[in-house]
C-alpha positions as CSV (number, residue, x, y, z in Angstrom):
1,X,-18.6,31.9,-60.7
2,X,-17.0,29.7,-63.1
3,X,-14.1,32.4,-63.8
4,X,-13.4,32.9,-60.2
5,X,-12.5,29.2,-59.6
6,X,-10.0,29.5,-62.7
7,X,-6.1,29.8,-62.0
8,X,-4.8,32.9,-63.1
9,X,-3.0,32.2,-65.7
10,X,-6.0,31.1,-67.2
11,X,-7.7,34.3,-66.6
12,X,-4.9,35.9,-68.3
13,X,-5.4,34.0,-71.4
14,X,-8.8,35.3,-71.3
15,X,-7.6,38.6,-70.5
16,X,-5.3,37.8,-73.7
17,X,-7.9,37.5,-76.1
18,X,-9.6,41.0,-75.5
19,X,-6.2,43.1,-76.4
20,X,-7.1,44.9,-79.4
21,X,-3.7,44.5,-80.8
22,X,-3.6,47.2,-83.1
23,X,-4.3,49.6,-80.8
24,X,-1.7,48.0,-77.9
25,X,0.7,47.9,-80.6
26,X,2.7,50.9,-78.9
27,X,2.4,50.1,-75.6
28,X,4.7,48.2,-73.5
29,X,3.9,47.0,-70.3
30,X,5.5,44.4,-67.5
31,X,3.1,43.6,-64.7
32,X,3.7,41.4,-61.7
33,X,-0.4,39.7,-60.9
34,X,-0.5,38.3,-57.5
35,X,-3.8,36.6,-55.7
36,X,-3.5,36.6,-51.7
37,X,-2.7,32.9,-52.2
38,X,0.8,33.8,-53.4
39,X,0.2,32.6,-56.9
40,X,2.0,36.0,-59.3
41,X,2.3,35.9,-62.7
42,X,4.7,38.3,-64.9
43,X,2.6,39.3,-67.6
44,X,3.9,41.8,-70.3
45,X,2.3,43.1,-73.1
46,X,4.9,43.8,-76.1
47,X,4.3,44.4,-79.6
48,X,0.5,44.2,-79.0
49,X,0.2,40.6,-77.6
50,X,-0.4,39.7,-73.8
51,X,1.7,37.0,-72.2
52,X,2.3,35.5,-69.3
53,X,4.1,33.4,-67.3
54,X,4.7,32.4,-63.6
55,X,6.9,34.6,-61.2
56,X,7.6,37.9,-60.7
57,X,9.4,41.0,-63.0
58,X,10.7,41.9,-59.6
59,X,12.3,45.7,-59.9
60,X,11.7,45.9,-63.6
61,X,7.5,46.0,-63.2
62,X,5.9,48.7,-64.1
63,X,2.7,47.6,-61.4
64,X,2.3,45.0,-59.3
65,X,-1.7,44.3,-59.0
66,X,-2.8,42.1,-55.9
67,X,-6.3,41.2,-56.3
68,X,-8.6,38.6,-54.8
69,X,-9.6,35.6,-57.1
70,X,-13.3,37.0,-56.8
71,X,-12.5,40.2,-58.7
72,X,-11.3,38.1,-61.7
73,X,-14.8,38.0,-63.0
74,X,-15.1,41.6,-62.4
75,X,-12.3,42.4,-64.8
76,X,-13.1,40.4,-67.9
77,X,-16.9,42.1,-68.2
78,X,-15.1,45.3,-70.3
79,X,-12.3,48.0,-70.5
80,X,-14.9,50.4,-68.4
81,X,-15.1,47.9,-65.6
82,X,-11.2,47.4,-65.2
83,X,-10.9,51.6,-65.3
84,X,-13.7,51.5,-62.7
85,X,-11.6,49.5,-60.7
86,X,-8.2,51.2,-61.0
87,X,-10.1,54.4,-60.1
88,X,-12.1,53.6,-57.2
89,X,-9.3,51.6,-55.3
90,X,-11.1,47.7,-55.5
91,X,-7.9,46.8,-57.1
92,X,-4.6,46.9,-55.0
93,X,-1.8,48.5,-57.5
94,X,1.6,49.7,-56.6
95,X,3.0,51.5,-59.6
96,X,2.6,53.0,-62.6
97,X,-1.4,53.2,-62.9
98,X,-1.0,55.5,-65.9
99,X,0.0,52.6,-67.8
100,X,-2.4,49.9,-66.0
101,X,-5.0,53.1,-67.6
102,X,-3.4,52.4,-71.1
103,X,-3.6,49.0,-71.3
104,X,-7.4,48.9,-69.8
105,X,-8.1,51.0,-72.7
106,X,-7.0,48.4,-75.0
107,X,-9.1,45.9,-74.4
108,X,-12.5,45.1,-76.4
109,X,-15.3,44.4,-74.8
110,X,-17.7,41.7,-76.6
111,X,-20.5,39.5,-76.3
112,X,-18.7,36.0,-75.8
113,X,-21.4,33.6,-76.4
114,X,-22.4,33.8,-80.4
115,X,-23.1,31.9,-82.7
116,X,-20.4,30.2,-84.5
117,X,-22.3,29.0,-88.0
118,X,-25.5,31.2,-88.6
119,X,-28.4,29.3,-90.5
């Protein structure tokens, strides 16, 4: 609940932090994010790091995704989920979904509530 009431850029900092960037280190990727609302965010992924910032890529996009703020949540829960998404339609891409496939697979999945000092 709390994720869906984030803006998107800050769900795209948390989408930052799960980019295993070893593994992304190869892939480049320019995506244009857009809620109904008209909020879009460029996002491009370069040299294994995600980052974002508001606007549009325009022509040079790979994929433009168009999603409702609901989904947000939806997305962060693992790589499986996003691929799950891509395949089944629930998110609205235009594009290069090879590359949207790429980049899901990427992405770690982990518990995010542990334990910072252990006893």
């Amino acid at each position: 609940d709390v994720i869906a009431q984030l803006p998107l850029e800050k769900f795209l900092e948390l989408l930052a932090i799960r980019v295993n960037g070893p593994h992304a280190q190869d892939l480049e990727l320019r995506v244009d994010w857009q809620l109904p609302d008209g909020e879009c965010q460029r996002v491009t992924l370069s040299h294994g790091a995600l980052n974002h910032r508001a606007g549009s890529h325009g022509s040079d996009a790979d994929a433009v995704i168009t999603t409702p703020r609901t989904q947000l949540a939806q997305l962060l829960k693992g790589p499986q989920e996003m691929l799950v998404c891509l395949d089944s339609g629930e998110l609205s891409v235009s594009g290069d979904r090879d590359k949207l496939r790429a980049f899901a697979a990427t992405l770690d999945a982990f518990e995010p509530m542990f334990n910072v000092v252990e006893p």
